[in-house]
N, C-alpha and C positions, 0 to 999 in steps of 0.2 A: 248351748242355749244361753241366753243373758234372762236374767232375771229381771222383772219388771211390776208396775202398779197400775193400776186403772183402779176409774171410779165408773159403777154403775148404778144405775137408779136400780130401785128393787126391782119394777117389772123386768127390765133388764136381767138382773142377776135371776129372777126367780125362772125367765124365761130358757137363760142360759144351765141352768142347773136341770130343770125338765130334758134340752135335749140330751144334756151329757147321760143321765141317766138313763132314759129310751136307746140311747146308743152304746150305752154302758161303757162309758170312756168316762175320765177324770174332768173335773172340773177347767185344768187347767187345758189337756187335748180339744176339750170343745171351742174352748174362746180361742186355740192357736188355729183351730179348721176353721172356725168364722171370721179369722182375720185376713186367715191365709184366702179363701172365697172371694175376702171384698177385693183383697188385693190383685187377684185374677182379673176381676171386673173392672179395671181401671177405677178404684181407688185409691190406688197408692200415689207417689211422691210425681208431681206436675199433674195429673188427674184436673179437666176442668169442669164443667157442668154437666157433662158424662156421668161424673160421680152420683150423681143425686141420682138417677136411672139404675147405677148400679146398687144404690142403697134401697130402692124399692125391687129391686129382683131379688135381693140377699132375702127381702121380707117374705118373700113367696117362697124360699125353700121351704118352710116347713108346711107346705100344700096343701091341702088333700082333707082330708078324715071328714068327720061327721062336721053337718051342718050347724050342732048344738055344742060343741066342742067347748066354746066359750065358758060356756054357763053351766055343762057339766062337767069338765075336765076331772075334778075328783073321779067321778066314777070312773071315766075310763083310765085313767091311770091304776085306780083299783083294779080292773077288767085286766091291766096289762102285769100288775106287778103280779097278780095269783096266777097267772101263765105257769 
């Protein structure tokens, strides 16, 4: 593996930290699974306005759950962690 630096914005970084912990991997396994993901979807190197389709599919992995997700997310992470 090479070692490497990114810059994220917080919602970014705070978004990426929620999955790793729901999936219970390290910070660093999550951002290699989401890079590796976009890079399945033709974002990687020649990639042309394809990209941007696959930037909005990357956004819908995390799908699903409650309609209030937004505005409660505390709770149910609370919900998840006393599992």
């Amino acid at each position: 593996m090479v070692r490497t630096q990114i810059m994220l914005d917080e919602m970014q970084m705070e978004s990426v930290r929620r999955l790793a912990h729901v999936h219970r991997i390290s910070l660093a396994e999550a951002v290699r699974r989401l890079v590796q993901k976009g890079l399945e979807m033709g974002l990687g190197p020649g990639a042309d306005k394809a990209g941007a389709c696959g930037l909005l599919a990357i956004a819908g992995l995390a799908g699903g759950g409650p309609a209030d997700l937004g505005s409660n997310h505390d709770k149910y992470l609370e919900e998840e962690f006393s599992k």
